[in-house]
N, C-alpha and C positions, 0 to 999 in steps of 0.2 A: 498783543497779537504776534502772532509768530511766521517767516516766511521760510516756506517749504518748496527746498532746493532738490533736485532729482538728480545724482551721478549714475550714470548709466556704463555698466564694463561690462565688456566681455571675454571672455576666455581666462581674468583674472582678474581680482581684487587688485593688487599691487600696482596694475599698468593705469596709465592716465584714463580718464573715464571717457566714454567715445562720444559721450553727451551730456549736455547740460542742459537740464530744464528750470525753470522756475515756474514754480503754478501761485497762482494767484487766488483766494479767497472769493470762494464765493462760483466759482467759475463751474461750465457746464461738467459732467464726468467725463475722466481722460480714460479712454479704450486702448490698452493692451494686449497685441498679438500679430500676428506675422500678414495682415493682410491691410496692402497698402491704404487701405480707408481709415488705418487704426489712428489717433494721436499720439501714441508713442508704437513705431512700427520695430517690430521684434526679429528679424528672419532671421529663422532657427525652425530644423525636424521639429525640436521637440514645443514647438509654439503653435497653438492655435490657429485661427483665422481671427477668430473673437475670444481670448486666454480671460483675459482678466479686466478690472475696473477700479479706478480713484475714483471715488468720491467724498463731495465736499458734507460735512454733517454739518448742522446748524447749533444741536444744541446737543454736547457739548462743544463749539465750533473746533474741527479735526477734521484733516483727512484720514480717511477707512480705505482697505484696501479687500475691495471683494473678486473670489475667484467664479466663473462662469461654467462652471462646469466641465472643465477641460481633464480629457483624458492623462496628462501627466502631472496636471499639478501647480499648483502656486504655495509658496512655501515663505514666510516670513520669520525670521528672527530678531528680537526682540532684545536692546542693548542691556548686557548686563545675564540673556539668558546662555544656555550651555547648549541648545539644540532648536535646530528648525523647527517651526511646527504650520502644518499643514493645514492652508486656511479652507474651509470648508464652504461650498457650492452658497452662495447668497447668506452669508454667513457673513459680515464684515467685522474687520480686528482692522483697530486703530493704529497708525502709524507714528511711534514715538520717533526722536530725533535720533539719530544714528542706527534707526533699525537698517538692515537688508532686505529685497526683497529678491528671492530668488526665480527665476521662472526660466525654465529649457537651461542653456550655456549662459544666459545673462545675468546679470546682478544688479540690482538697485536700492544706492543707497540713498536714504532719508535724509536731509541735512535740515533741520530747523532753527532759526538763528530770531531773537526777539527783538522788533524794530516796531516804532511808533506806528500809528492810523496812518496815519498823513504818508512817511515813506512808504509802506504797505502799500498805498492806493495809486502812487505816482507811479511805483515800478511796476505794478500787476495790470498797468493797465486799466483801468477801474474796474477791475474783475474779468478780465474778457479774453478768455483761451488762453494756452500756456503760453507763454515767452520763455523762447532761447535766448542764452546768455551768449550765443554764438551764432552768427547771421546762415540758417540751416531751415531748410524746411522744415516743418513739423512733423513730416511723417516721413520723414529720414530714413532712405534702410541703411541699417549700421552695418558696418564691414568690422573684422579682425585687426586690432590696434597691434602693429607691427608683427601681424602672423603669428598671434600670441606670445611674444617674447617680450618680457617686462624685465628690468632691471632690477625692481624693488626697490619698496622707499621712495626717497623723491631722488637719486639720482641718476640718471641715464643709462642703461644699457649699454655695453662695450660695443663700440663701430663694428670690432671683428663682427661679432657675435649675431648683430643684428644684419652682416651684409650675406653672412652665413645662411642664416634664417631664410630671408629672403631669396636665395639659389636654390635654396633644397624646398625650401617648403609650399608648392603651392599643389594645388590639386585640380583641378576644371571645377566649374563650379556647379555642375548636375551634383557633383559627390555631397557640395557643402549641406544638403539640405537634409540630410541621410542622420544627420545628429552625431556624424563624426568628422573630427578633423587631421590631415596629420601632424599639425603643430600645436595640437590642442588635448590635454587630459586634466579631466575636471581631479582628479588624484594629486594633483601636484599639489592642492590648497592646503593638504593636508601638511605637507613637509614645508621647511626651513626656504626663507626666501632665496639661499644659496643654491637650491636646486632649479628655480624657475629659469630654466634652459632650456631650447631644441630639445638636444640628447636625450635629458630626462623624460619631458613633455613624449617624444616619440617611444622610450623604453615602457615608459606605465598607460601609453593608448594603446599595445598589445595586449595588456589585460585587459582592460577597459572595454575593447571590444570584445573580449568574452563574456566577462563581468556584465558590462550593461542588460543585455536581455533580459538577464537573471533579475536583475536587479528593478528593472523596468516591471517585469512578474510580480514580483514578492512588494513592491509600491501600489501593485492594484490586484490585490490579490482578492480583495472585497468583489472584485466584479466578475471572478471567478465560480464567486458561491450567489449572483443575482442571474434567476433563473432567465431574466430578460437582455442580462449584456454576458453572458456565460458563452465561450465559442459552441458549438453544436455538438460537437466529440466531445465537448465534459459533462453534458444531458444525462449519459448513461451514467455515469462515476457520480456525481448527485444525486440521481435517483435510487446508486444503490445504497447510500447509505440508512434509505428505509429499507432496504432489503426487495427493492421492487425493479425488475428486471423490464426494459421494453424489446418488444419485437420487430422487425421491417417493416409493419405496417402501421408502426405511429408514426404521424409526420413532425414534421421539429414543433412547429408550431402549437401539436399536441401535449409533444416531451414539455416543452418551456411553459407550457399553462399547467399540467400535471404534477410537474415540479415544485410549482408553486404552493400548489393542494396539497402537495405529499405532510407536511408537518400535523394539516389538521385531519388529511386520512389517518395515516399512519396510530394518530392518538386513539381514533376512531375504529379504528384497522376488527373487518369481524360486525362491522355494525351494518344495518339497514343503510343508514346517511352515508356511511364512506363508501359502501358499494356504490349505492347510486350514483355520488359523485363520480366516481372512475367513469361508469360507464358513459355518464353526459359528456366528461370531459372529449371518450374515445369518440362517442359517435354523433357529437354536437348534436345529438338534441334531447328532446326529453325522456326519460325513461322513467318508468313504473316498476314497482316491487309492491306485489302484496303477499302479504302474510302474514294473516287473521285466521279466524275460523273456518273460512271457505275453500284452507288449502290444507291435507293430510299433516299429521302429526309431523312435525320437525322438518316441515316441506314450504318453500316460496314459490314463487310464481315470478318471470320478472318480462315485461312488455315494453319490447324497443319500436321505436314508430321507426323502423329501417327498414331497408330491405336488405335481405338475406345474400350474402353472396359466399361463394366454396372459399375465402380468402379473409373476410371480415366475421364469417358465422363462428369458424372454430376460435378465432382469434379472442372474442369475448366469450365462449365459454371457458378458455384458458381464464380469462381474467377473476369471471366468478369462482371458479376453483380455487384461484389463489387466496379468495379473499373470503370466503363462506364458513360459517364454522363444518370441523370434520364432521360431524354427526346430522349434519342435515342434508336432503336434494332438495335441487330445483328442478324449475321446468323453465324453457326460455322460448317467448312467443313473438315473432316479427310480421311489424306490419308495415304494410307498402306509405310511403311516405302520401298525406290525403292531397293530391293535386285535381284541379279543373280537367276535364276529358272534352274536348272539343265535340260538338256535336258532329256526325257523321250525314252527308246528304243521302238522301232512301236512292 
């Protein structure tokens, strides 16, 4: 059996960890993200309310580390691998011994260490909610371990350095939650522990604040091209890449159902099916297209249970035009939507 330790840092790998957990076998799921209910509380922009989830599996017995659906991400790295990878919505990946788990500015590392039944049981508790290795609340919110300035390695930080820190670096704390800090650049992980200084940390958060947006974008670019979490202004630039233009008088709600359709119109594009669809989708409800024998040679007919208005009438025969072959006419028939008429007293 193996006990599974949790260092918890922020702002860097190198600085002492801000927490120590040990979870215990067997024990309920440990809830990860920035909202004081959580078991490990996170406060961090880029954290959740509800981010992420431990749980314990039975067979093969392991903790799993599932992410919740959270717009920025939960990111595990795997000892021995070369690159994060992105744990996917109710998807759970095993937590080996010296993995990371990244989530918003913080980092958590896996420590697994192999101890009999018997100690297992004594120290966990006999299975029952995490234990601190250090007398702390459970849902701790974690602060900035010396305003991000680490010394690296295991030995100390220069006094100067850290009393420096300390005068120049603080911010109010409305700013903190903003997912930036000014003694804080996730950039610095990348260079030599020689650099984990003030100085540095504030020379590469000026990029960092450019950077990030960008980067935060091009991380969820997927939801860019989902017609249901897509912002309203990229409705149109979607739509045109079937070549289909909307007017003022689709409502979003229309664009983002339309959108959706557009792959299996578009294949369709010219047919009986993909008109119809359009027009259901424009004018939520049912419409009719015939064209049999009971309608002139290379001519339809098409019956919207609508009523007519100077603002929605031209609007759909715009759309039949767009989508009819060249060589045929229609005719286009509205009818008043069929409601109850209250009886009138004589």
């Amino acid at each position: 059996m193996f006990r599974t330790t949790l260092n918890i840092y922020q702002s860097s790998l190198h600085a002492e960890p801000q927490q120590t957990i040990l979870l215990a076998p067997k024990q309920p799921p440990i809830l990860l993200g920035s909202a004081p209910s959580c078991t490990i509380q996170l406060a961090d922009g880029l954290v959740e309310a509800q981010h992420a989830e431990l749980r314990w599996q039975a067979e093969p017995e392991r903790w799993v580390l599932v992410d919740l659906g959270s717009q920025f991400g939960t990111f595990l790295r795997q000892p021995e691998a070369d690159e994060e990878t992105a744990v996917s919505p109710d998807e759970p990946l095993a937590l080996a011994d010296q993995a990371t788990i990244s989530i918003g500015r913080f980092w958590i590392k896996v420590i697994q260490v192999e101890v009999d039944e018997k100690a297992a049981g004594s120290s966990g508790e006999n299975g029952r909610g995490a234990t601190n290795t250090k007398p702390q609340p459970k849902t701790e919110l974690l602060q900035p371990a010396n305003n991000g300035i680490s010394g690296g390695g295991n030995e100390p930080p220069d006094d100067a350095i850290v009393a420096w820190g300390r005068e120049h670096s603080h911010f109010p704390n409305e700013f903190r939650q903003l997912g930036f800090e000014q003694d804080f650049s996730r950039l610095v992980q990348y260079l030599p522990t020689l650099y984990d200084v003030p100085f540095v940390h504030r020379f590469l958060a000026l990029f960092e604040s450019l950077l990030s947006p960008l980067m935060w974008t091009a991380a969820n670019v997927d939801a860019y091209l989902d017609p249901h979490m897509t912002p309203a202004d990229f409705l149109p630039w979607l739509a045109g890449l079937y070549g289909f233009e909307f007017d003022h008088t689709w409502t979003e709600a229309q664009r983002r159902q339309l959108v959706q359709a557009l792959p299996i119109i578009f294949r369709l594009w010219g047919t009986k099916q993909a008109l119809q669809t359009t027009l259901e989708i424009y004018t939520g409800k049912q419409v009719s297209i015939i064209d049999d024998a009971t309608q002139a040679s290379h001519a339809f007919k098409v019956i919207l249970n609508v009523r007519e208005t100077a603002e929605h009438g031209p609007a759909i025969r715009r759309l039949i035009l767009s989508q009819k072959p060249a060589h045929t006419q229609f005719e286009v028939a509205f009818t008043r939507d069929r409601e109850s008429v209250p009886a009138q007293a004589d």
